[in-house]
C-alpha positions, 0 to 999 in steps of 0.5 A: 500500500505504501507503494501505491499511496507514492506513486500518485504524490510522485505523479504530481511532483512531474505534473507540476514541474511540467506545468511550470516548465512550460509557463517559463518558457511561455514566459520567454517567448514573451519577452523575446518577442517584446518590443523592446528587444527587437525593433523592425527599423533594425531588421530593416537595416541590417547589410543583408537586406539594405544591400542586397535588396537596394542592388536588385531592380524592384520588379525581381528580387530574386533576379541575380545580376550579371556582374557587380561593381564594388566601389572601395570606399566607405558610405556615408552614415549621415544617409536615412534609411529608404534614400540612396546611399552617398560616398564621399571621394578625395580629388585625385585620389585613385579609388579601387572597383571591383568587377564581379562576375555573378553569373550562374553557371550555364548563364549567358554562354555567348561572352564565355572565353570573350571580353566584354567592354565597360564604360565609365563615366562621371555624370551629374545627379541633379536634373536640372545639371543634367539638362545642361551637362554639356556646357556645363563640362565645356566651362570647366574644360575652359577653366581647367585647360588640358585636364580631364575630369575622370581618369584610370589610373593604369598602373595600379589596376588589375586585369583591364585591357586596352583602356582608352580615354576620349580627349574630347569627352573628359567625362568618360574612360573605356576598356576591356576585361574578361569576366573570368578573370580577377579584374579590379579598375583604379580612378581618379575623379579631378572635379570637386562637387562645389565647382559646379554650384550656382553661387560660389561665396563659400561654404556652400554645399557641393552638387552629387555626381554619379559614378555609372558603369554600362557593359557591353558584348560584342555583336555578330560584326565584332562591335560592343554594342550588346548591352549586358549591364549598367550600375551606378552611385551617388558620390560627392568629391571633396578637396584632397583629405575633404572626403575623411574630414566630411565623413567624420563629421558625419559619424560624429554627428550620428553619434550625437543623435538619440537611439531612436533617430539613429533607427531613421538612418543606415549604418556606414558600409565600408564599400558601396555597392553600384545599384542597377540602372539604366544604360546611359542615354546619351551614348549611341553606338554606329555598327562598323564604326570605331568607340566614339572619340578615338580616331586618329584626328578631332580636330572636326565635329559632325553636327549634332554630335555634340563637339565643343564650341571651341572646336566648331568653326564660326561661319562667316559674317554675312557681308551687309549692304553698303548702305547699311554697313552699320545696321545690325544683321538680324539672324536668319528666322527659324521655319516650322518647316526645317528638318532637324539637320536644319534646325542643327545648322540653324543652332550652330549659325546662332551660336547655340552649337553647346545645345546641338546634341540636347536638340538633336531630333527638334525639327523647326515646328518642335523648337518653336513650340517650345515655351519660355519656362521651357527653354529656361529649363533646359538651357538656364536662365541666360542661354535660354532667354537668348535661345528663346528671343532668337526663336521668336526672331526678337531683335535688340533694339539700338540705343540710338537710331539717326538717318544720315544723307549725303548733299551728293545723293540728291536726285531730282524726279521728273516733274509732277503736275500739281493738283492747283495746275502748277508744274513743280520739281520734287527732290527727295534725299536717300538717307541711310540708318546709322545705330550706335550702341556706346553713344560715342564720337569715335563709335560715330566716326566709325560708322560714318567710315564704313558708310564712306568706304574709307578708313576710321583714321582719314575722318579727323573731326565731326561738326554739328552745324549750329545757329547761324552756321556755325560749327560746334565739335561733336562730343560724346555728351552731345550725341547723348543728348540726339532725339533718336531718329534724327535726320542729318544730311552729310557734308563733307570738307578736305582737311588742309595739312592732310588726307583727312576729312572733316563731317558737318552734321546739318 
């Protein structure tokens, strides 16, 4: 019996130490589970979701891509947690990226044992920088003469093969490499950030570039054109040490912040991984054609391939009427009915060559559709309000019109019968337009010169005829004071020691 009275006791002791077993451990699962222990902000943050996901395109995440560009420098901690990540680089400083291989096996057969090219290229962020990219670069050439604004540095790359740099495109580098081997490119980024900012006083914020890189294979006639991959990011340049002393006052400030703003930003990687994208717009690639820009000679540019203002001969000054030497040319009008190499002709003639490529496809009826807002958008607040008057045909008005007549150049008519009966002559003077811009005596003389045919030197004076006849020396304060549109007939009288020639204004 005693054995028998043990057992239910026994039965209890398990049953209740099962009991409390599993509410300790209902009471784990509790706490672990707590808000306070895990936060999804962190879950979200972490490497193998931010990375990862941000490199896939949105419309597969399961979708590896064909190769990976790794970017040896640090993101910026100071970045929240849905925007793109930002790197800061020193000018000049070679920066190491990697070019990964990530095919499956069995995954694009046709470039095994073959190279592929990339292109890399330093573009703006901005929209609005980019609608004006070209002019943009042609300023900074014109400030930086001989330097170039991307460059490979050669020796401390692995891997590369045949690089090229365009001398007419300072924003580009290319070369080959074969994705199956280890292949790691060095550049170098010669612009600084703030170097393109509209007001320069100092202590303004730096415009962001990009770092893109498009892959391309080679088609059937042995031209890289097969378009396998783009990838780009978001970087600043900073002045030689910049980048370190703004990546430290980013951390800092990150560690200022309370643990809860901290969840709103991503944490600072040690490489920045290059996000797919589109391949650059810009480029356009002619079968049976050698790379853009690494001919023999550049010394000539097609129109609308965007060459530099500097390298596009001027056309000659149209030779203006004798009688209107001094009358300003208006530019040709620009017709709805021209094809897009006329409007391409019609940019060049009016000094726009640095929009040609922007424009490139306009026909004349699409560039006159174009309202102000628009043109001031795209080309800037100066260049488009010149762009916009010379497509509305607006011409400057002169500061000062006057009618000049030779006493030589009368001509008599024949005789007209009156209404009264009486029989009289007619005389009538062939005047001329003379417009003046600097308001001054020897700009008059000048343009009484050109409409004389004789050089500046021989008009020694000009004389307005006064009351009573007199002579008084035009000044640069008199013709100030002329009523535009004034009438004067010319006289002209031989100087006495000289060649030279003396005007009176009547």
């Amino acid at each position: 019996m005693a054995w028998a009275l043990k057992l239910p006791l026994a039965d209890e002791v398990i049953e209740s130490g099962l009991v409390q077993d599993f509410d300790a451990s209902l009471s784990g699962i509790g706490q672990e589970l707590g808000a306070g222990a895990y936060s999804m902000s962190d879950v979200l943050a972490l490497p193998i979701f931010k990375q990862e996901e941000s490199s896939l395109p949105p419309e597969s995440q399961d979708k590896l891509l064909p190769f990976q560009y790794v970017l040896c420098a640090a993101t910026s901690p100071a970045v929240k947690l849905h925007d793109e990540t930002l790197t800061y680089l020193n000018q000049g400083q070679s920066y190491e990226i990697r070019m990964l291989d990530n095919r499956k096996l069995g995954e694009l057969p046709e470039i095994n044992g073959k190279l592929v090219k990339s292109i890399f290229r330093v573009v703006f962020h901005d929209r609005r920088l980019q609608y004006t990219e070209h002019q943009q670069l042609e300023g900074w050439r014109w400030n930086r003469p001989g330097d170039r604004i991307l460059d490979i540095d050669i020796p401390m790359s692995v891997g590369i093969i045949d690089p090229r740099a365009n001398p007419t495109q300072l924003n580009t580098v290319e070369f080959l490499w074969d994705p199956s081997k280890r292949t790691s490119v060095f550049i170098q980024v010669h612009c600084i950030s703030t170097e393109f900012t509209l007001r320069k006083h100092g202590g303004e914020k730096g415009v962001p570039f990009r770092v893109q890189i498009d892959t391309f294979r080679e088609n059937e006639s042995g031209e890289y054109t097969e378009h396998l991959h783009s990838a780009s990011c978001q970087i600043k340049v900073f002045k030689p040490k910049g980048a370190d002393r703004k990546q430290k006052t980013d951390r800092e400030k990150m560690e200022k912040r309370t643990p809860h703003e901290k969840e709103k930003y991503q944490p600072s990687y040690e490489t920045t991984i290059l996000t797919e994208c589109s391949p650059w717009p810009e480029v356009t690639y002619v079968p049976n054609a050698p790379s853009p820009g690494f001919n023999s000679s550049h010394s000539s540019f097609s129109i609308g391939d965007g060459g530099s203002p500097s390298h596009q001969p001027d056309p000659p000054a149209p030779l203006a009427d004798p009688g209107h030497l001094a009358a300003p040319v208006s530019p040709q009008t620009l017709l709805p009915t021209w094809s897009p190499q006329e409007a391409q002709q019609w940019l060049h003639r009016n000094r726009f060559s640095t929009f040609s490529r922007l424009f490139r496809n306009f026909s004349g009826a699409d560039l006159l559709k174009l309202t102000r807002e628009d043109v001031i958008q795209i080309c800037g607040p100066a260049d488009g309000i010149r762009l916009f008057n010379a497509l509305k045909g607006r011409m400057v008005r002169p500061r000062l019109t006057i009618y000049v007549c030779q006493e030589s150049q009368q001509v008599r008519e024949p005789q007209h019968e009156h209404e009264d009966g009486d029989g009289g002559s007619g005389t009538f003077f062939v005047y001329h337009a003379v417009y003046l811009e600097e308001l001054t005596a020897a700009e008059l003389a000048e343009k009484l010169a050109q409409l004389f045919r004789v050089p500046a030197q021989h008009i020694q004076h000009i004389y307005k005829q006064g009351p009573t006849g007199i002579h008084v020396l035009v000044s640069d304060q008199m013709i100030q004071n002329f009523q535009d549109e004034s009438c004067f007939v010319l006289d002209t009288l031989k100087a006495e020691t000289n060649d030279s020639y003396h005007i009176i204004l009547k």
